[in-house]
C-alpha positions in Angstrom: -2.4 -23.1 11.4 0.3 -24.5 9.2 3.2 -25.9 11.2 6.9 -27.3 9.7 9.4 -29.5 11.1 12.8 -28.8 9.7 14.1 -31.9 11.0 12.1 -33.1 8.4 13.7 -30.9 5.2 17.1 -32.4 3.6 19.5 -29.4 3.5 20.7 -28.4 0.2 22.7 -25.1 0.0 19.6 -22.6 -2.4 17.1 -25.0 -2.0 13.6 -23.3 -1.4 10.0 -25.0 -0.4 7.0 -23.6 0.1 4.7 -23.6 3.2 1.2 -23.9 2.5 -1.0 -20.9 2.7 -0.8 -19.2 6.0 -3.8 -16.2 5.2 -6.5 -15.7 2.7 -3.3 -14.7 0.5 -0.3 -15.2 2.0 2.3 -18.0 1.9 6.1 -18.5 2.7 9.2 -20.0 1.0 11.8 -21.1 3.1 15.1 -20.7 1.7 18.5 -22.6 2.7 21.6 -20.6 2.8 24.6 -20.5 4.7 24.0 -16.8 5.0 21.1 -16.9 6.5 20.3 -14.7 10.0 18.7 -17.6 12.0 19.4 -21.3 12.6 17.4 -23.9 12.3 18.2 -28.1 12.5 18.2 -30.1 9.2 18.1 -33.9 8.8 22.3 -33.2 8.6 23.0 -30.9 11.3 22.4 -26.8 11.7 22.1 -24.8 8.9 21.3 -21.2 8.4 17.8 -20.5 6.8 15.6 -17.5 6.3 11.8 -17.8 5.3 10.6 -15.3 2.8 6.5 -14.5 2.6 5.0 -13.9 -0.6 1.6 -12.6 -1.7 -0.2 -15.4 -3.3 -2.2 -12.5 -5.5 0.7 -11.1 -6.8 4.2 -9.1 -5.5 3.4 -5.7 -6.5 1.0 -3.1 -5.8 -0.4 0.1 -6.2 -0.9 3.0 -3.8 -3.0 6.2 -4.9 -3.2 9.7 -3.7 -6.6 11.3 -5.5 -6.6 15.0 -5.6 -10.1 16.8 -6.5 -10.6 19.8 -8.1 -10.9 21.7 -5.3 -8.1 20.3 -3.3 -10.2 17.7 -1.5 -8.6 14.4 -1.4 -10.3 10.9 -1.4 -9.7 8.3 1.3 -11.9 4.7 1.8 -12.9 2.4 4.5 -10.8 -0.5 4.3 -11.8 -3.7 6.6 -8.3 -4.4 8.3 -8.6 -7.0 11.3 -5.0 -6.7 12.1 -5.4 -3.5 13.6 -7.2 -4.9 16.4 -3.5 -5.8 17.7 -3.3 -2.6 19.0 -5.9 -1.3 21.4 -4.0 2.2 21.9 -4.9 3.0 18.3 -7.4 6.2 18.1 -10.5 5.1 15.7 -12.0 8.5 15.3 -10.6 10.1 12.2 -11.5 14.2 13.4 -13.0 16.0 10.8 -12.7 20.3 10.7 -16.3 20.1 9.8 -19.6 17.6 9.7 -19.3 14.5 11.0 -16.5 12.6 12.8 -15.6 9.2 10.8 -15.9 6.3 13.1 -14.2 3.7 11.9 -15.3 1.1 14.9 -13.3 -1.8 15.7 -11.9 -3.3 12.7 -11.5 -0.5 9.9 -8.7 1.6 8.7 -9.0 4.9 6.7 -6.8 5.0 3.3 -5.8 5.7 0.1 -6.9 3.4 -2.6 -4.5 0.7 -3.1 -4.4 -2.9 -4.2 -2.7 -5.3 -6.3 -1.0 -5.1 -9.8 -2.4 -7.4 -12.3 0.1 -9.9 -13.7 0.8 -8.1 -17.2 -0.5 -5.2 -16.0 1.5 -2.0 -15.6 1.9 0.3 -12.8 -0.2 2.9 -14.6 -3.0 1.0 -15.7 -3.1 -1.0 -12.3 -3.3 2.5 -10.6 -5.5 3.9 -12.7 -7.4 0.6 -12.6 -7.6 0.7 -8.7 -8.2 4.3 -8.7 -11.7 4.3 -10.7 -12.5 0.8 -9.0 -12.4 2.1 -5.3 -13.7 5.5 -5.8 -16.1 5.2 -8.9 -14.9 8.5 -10.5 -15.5 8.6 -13.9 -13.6 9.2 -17.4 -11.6 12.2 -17.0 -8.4 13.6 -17.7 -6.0 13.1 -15.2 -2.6 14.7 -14.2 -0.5 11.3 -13.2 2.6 11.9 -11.4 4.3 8.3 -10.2 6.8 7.6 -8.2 10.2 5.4 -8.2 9.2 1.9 -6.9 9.8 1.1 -3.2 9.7 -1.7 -1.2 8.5 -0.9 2.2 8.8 -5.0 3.5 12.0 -5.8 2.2 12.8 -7.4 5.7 11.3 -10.7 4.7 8.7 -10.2 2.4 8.7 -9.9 -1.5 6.7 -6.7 -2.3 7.3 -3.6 -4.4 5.3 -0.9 -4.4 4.7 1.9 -6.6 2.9 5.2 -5.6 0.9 7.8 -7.7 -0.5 10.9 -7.1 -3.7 11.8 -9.6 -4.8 15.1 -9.9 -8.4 14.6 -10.9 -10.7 17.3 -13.5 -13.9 16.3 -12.9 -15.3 16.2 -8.9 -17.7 13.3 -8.7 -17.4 10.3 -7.2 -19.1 7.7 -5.6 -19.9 7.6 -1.8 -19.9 3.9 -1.9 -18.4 1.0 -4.3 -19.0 -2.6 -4.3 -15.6 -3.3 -4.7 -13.7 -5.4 -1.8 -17.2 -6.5 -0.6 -18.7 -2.7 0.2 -16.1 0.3 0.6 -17.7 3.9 1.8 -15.6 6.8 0.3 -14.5 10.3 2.0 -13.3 13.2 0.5 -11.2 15.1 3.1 -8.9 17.4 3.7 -5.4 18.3 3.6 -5.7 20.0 7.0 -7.9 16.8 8.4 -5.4 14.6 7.0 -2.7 16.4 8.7 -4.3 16.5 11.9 -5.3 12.6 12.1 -1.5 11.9 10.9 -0.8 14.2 14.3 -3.2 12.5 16.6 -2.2 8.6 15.5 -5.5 7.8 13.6 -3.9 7.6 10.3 -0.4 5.4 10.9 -0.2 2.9 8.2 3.3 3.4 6.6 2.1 1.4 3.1 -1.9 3.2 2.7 -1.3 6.1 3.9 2.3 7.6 5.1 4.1 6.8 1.8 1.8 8.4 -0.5 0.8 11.1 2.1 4.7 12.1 1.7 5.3 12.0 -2.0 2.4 14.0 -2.2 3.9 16.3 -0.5 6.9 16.3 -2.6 4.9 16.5 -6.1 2.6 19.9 -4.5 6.2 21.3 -3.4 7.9 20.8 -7.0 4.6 22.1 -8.9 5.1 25.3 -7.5 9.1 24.9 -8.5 9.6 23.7 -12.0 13.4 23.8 -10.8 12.7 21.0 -8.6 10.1 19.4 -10.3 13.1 19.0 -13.1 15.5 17.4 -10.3 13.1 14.8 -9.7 12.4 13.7 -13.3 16.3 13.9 -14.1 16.6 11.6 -11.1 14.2 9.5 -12.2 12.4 10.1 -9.0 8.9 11.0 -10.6 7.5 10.5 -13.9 4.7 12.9 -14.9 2.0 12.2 -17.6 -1.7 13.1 -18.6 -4.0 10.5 -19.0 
C-alpha cells in the first residue's frame, strides 16, 4: 500500500502529482484547488484538494450487449475479487431451464466489456471486445451505440460507451482464452430479468447500463417514430457492420 504525506507537497493553486500505482491498473492524481471538497495540510497551511483515480490502461471503455439470432443473449464469467465485499450478494444466477450458473466466491456474470485502445474507436474497440470474449465469428452485425456516459464521474476519469449488437450467425464459443480463461452463457431475456430481480446481476457499469439501453433500442425497433427521436437526439447511432 502506497501512502502520501501532504505535509510534504508545496501547494501551488492547479498543481497535480501522481501517486504511484495503487492496483494492477489503477493510479491517482492529486489535484490542488481552492475548490476542492476536502482539506488537507500543505507545507503553507490548509488548502483544498481533491484526488482523481485514473486507469493506468486507458480512460474509456466499452460495454456490449450481444443479441443471437434467436433472442438469446451472451453473458461471461468475469473474475471480480471486489465482490467479495459484500457477503449478502446471491452467487447463483437462476436459470428457466438446465443448469444453475454458480459463480462461487469471486466471479461476476456480465456483458463483454473492456478497454478502448488508445487510437482505437468506440466501434472497433467494441467490436474488438465483442469477438475477443465471445469468439463469434465474421458476420454481419446490426450495431446500435449509444451516447457516451460516464458512470464514475464522482472521482474517477472514465467514459463509457455502450453497444448493443444484433448478431446473424449463432455460434460462439463456450470458452475463450481471453482475460486468463472466460466461460460464456447464452441466456435469456426472462433469466436476465429475473437475476436483475433477485440481486445476482447488480453491477451498474457490466450489466445495468447496457441491460437498459437495450431495452430502449428493442422498444424503438418496434417504433421507427422513436427510433427517429433518438438518432435526432443524437442518443443512438445505428449502423451495419
Amino acid at each position: 500500500m502506497t501512502h502520501v504525506n501532504f505535509g510534504d507537497v508545496e501547494w501551488t493553486e492547479g498543481k497535480r502529482f501522481e501517486v504511484p500505482l495503487s492496483s494492477y491498473r489503477h493510479a491517482l492524481t492529486i489535484v490542488c484547488t481552492h475548490k476542492g471538497r476536502h482539506q488537507g495540510t500543505f507545507t503553507n497551511g490548509t488548502f483544498g484538494y481533491f484526488a482523481l483515480v485514473r486507469f493506468t490502461t486507458g480512460d474509456e471503455g466499452v460495454g456490449i450487449v450481444p443479441v443471437l439470432p434467436d433472442g438469446r443473449f451472451l453473458m461471461i464469467v468475469e473474475e471480480r475479487p471486489a465482490v467479495t465485499s459484500w457477503g449478502e450478494r446471491p452467487r447463483t444466477f437462476k436459470r428457466l431451464s438446465g443448469e444453475d450458473i454458480n459463480l462461487g466466491e469471486y466471479q461476476s456474470l456480465e456483458f463483454p466489456a473492456g478497454g478502448k485502445d488508445a487510437g482505437e474507436s468506440p466501434r472497433d474497440a467494441a467490436l474488438r471486445e465483442l469477438k475477443e470474449e465471445t469468439g463469434i465469428p465474421d458476420q454481419t452485425i446490426a450495431l446500435y451505440r449509444m451516447r457516451a456516459v460516464y458512470p464514475m464521474i464522482p472521482d474517477t476519469i472514465m467514459r463509457m460507451h455502450y453497444a448493443v449488437a444484433y448478431l446473424s450467425d449463432e455460434h460462439f464459443a463456450v470458452q475463450v482464452e481471453t482475460d486468463g480463461g472466460l466461460a460464456v452463457f447464452a441466456v435469456t431475456e426472462e433469466e436476465i430479468e429475473r437475476n436483475i430481480r433477485n440481486g445476482v446481476l447488480a453491477d451498474a457499469i457490466t450489466v445495468l447500463t447496457g441491460w437498459n439501453f437495450y431495452k430502449t433500442v428493442r422498444d424503438a425497433r418496434k417504433n421507427p417514430g422513436t427510433m427517429k427521436c433518438l438518432k435526432e437526439e443524437g442518443y443512438l447511432t445505428e449502423e451495419t457492420t
